[in-house]
C-alpha positions in Angstrom: 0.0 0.0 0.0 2.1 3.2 -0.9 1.9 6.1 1.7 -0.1 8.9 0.9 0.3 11.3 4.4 2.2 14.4 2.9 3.6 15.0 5.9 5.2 11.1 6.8 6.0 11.8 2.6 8.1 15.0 3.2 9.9 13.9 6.3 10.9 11.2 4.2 12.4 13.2 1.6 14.0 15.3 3.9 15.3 12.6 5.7 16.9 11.3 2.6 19.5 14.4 2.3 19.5 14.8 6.5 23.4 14.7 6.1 23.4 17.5 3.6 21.0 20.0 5.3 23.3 19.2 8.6 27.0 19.8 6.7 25.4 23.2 5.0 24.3 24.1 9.1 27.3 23.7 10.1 29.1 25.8 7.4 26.7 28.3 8.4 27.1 27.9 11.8 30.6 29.0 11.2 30.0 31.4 9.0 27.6 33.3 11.5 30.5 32.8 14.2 32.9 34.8 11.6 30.6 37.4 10.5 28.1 37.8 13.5 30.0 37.6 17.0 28.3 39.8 18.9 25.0 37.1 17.8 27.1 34.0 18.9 28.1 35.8 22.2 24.7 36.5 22.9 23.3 33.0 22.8 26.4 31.4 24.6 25.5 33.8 27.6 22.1 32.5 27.7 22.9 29.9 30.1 21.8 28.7 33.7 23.7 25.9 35.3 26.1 25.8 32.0 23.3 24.5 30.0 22.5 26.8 27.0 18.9 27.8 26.9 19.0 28.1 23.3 19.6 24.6 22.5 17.7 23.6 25.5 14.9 24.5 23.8 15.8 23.1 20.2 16.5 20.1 21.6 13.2 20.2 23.5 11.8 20.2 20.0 13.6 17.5 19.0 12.3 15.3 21.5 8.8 16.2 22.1 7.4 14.6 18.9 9.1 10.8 20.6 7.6 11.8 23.5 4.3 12.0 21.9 4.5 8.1 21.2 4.9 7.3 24.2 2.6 4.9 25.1 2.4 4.1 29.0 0.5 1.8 28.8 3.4 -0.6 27.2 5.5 0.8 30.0 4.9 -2.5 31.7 6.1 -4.8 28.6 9.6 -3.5 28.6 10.2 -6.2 31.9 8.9 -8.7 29.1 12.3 -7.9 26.9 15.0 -7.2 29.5 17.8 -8.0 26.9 18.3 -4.7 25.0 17.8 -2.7 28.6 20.7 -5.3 29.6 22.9 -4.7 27.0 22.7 -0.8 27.2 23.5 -1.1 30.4 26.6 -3.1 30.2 27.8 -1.3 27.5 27.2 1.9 29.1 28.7 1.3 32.3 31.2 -1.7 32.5 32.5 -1.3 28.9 32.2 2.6 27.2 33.8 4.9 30.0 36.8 2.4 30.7 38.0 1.7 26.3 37.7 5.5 26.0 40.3 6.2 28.7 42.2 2.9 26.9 41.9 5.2 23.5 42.7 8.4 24.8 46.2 7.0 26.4 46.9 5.5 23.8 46.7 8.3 20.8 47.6 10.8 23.1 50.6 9.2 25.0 52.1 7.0 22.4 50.5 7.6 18.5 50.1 11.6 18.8 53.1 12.2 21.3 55.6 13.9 18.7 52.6 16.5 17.9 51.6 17.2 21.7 53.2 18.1 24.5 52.5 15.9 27.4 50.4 18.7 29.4 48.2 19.1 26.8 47.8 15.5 26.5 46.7 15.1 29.7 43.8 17.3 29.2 42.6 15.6 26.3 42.7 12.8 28.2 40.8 13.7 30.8 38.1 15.2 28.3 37.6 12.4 26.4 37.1 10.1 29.9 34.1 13.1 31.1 32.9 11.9 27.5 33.1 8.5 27.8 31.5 8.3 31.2 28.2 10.3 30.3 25.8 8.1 28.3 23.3 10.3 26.3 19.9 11.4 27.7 18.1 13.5 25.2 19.8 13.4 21.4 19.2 9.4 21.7 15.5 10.6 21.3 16.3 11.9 17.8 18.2 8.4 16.8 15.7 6.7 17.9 13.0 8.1 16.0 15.5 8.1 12.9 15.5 4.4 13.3 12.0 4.2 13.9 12.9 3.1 17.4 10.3 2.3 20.2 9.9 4.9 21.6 8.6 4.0 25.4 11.2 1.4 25.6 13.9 3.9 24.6 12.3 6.4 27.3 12.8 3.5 29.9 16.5 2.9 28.8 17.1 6.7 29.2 15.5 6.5 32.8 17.6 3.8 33.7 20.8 5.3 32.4 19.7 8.7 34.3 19.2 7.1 37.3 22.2 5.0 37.2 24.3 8.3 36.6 23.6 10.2 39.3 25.6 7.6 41.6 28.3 6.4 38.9 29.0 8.4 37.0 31.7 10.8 40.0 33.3 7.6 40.8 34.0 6.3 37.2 35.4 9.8 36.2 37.6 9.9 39.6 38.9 6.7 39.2 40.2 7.0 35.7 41.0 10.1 36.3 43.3 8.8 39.2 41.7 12.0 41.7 39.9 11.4 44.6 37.7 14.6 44.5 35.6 15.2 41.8 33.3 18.4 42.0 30.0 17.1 40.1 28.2 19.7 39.2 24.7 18.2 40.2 22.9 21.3 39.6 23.4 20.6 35.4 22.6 17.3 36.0 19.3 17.5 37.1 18.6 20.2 35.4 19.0 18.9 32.2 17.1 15.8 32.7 14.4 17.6 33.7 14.6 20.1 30.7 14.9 17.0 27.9 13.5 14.3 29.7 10.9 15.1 31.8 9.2 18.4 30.8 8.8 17.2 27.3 7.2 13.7 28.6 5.0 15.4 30.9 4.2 17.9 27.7 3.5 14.4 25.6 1.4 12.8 27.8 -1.1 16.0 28.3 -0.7 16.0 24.4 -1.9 12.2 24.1 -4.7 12.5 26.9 -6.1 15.6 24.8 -6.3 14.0 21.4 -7.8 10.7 22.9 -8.0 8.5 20.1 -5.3 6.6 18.6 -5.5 7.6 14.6 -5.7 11.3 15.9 -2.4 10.6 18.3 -1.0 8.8 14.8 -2.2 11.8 12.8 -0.1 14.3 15.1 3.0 12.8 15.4 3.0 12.6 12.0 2.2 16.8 11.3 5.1 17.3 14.5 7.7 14.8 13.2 9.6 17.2 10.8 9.8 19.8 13.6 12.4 17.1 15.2 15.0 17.1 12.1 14.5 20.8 12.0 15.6 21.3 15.5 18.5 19.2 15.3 19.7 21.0 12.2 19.2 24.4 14.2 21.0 22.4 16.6 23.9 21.7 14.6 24.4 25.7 13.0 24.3 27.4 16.7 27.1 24.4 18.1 28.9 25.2 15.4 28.8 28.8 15.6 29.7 29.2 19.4 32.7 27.0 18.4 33.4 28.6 15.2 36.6 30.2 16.3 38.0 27.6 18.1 37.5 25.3 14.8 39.4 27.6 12.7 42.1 29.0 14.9 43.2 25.1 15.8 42.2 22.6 13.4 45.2 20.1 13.8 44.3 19.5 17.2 40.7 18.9 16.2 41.1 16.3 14.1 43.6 14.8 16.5 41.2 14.6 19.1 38.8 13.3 16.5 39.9 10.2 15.9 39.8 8.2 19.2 36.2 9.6 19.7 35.3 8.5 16.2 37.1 4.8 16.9 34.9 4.6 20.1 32.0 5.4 18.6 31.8 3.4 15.8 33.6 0.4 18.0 30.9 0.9 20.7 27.7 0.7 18.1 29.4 -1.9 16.5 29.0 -4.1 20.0 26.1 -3.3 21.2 24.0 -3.5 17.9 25.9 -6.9 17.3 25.2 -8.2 20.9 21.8 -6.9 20.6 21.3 -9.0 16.9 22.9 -12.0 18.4 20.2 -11.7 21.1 17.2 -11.8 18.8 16.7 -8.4 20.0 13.9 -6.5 17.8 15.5 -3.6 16.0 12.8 -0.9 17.5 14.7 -1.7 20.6 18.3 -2.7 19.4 18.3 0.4 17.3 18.4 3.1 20.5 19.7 0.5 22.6 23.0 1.2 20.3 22.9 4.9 20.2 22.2 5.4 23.5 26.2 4.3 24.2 27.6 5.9 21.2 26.0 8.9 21.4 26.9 11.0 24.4 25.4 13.9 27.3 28.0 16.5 26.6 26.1 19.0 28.7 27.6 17.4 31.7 30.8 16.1 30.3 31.9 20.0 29.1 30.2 21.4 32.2 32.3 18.7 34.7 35.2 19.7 32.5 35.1 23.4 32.7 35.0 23.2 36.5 37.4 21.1 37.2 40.0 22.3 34.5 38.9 25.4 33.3 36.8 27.4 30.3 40.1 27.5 28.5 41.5 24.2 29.3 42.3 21.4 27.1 40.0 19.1 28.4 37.1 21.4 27.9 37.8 21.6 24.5 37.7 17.7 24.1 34.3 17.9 24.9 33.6 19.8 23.0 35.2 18.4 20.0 32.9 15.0 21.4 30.1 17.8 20.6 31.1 18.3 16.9 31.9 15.1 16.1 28.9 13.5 17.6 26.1 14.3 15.1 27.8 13.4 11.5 28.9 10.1 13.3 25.4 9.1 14.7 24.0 10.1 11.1 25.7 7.9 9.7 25.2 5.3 12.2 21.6 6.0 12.0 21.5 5.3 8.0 23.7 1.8 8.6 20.8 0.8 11.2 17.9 1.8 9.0 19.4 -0.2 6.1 20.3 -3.2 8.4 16.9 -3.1 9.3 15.5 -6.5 8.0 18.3 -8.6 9.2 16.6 -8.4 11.9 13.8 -10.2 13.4 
């Protein structure tokens, strides 16, 4: 039966050249940072708790038409398939944080050493562990949709990861880190899950209850889905704009710091969306269950970074490269998992 709702239609069309409309925002992101300053100063000191309320709110976008399919009903049915809650959890927490620090000492100590001097290695270092040890809590909304993921499950997994963070994620970082004091900044933690986790879940299920019947929620999701690529391409352009200088002025040490973050990425979805196949796990769930470790919450990661090194410190700008690299990598992990999608059962 060929699909005839314009609006599923023209998602699907834009979805087809997502990667193009996201490298043109982030040449204009950078082009705005060049040529408008003054604009990219003004929405960087839009913050509270160093979360930007700018992209707070784009982001908030991006997730409210997921949270509009969230059925809570089926809450109860993700104890039925424990397995991909399993292996996001694993991956998350006994494997991810622990083969970043492995990667970071690694290019930074041995392969990069005759381009970095060992200070600034250290840094990165310590950036890319804050990475590493922050499992994503609102972008894995957009990869899950991408993937036509399910969306309650992948609200449970985020829960869990949430909740689990709050008490792991200060020791991981200070043991890898090799400190016994970590200042957490707990204040951008909660404040961030309630800004793109629970305010737009609350703002879904008023949104379900008033539309009552199933073919109108079906209808709506469908007219709000767009809104979600449009955000993350907003998204994309203001990132790369408040970093626009930094880009330019040091691009060596950009791609340097690039490439264990792209290895762990890929290396990370590539074990937990095997795992999850060689589970029989359905791909609604095995999907998220594999972005949710790759991608990562770099709200807390540069925040945790800035106070305990510094705005101008190497390790914040690791994070921030995790930032940059971050959306053309899940991209293109999103369009590997939407053509992988009937190997599956």
């Amino acid at each position: 039966m060929t699909n005839t709702n314009p609006a599923e239609s023209a998602l699907g069309t834009f979805e087809r050249y997502l990667t193009l409309w996201v490298a043109l925002a982030m040449i204009a992101g950078l082009v705005i940072g060049v040529l408008a300053p003054g604009l990219v100063q003004a929405i960087a000191a839009a913050e509270v708790a160093n979360i930007n309320l700018v992209v707070a709110v784009l982001i908030w976008a991006m997730v409210y038409p997921m949270m509009v399919g969230v059925d809570f009903g089926a809450v109860a049915g993700v104890a039925r398939q424990p397995r991909g809650l399993i292996v996001t959890l694993v991956v998350n927490w006994l494997i991810k944080p622990f083969t970043m620090a492995l990667l970071a000492v690694l290019f930074f100590d041995f392969v990069f050493a005759p381009w970095i001097a060992p200070e600034d290695a250290a840094q990165y270092t310590a950036g890319l562990i804050l990475l590493g040890a922050a499992p994503c809590t609102a972008m894995v909304f957009v990869w899950s949709q991408l993937t036509r993921g399910d969306a309650t499950y992948t609200l449970v997994q985020v829960s869990v990861n949430d909740l689990i963070m709050v008490v792991a994620f200060a020791p991981i970082v200070a043991f890898l880190l090799g400190v016994t004091e970590i200042s957490v900044p707990w204040e951008t933690l909660v404040l961030a899950t309630v800004l793109y986790v629970v305010l737009p879940l609350v703002a879904g299920l008023l949104t379900r209850r008033a539309l009552g019947s199933p073919q109108a929620i079906e209808a709506f999701a469908a007219r709000v889905k767009p809104w979600s690529v449009v955000g993350l391409i907003a998204t994309v352009a203001i990132l790369f704009g408040l970093q626009g200088e930094v880009i330019l002025s040091r691009p060596l040490v950009i791609a340097l710091i690039a490439v264990p973050i792209v290895i762990q990425s890929y290396g990370i979805f590539a074990l937990a969306y095997g795992v999850a196949y060689a589970l029989k796990v359905p791909h609604r769930i095995a999907a998220p269950c594999a972005m949710i470790g790759t991608s990562n919450f770099f709200e807390l990661a540069v925040a945790v970074a800035i106070s305990l090194f510094g705005l101008n410190s190497g390790a914040a700008l690791a994070t921030v490269v995790g930032v940059l690299v971050e959306v053309p990598v899940m991209l293109s992990l999103v369009a590997f998992a939407n053509r992988t999608r009937a190997r599956f059962t």
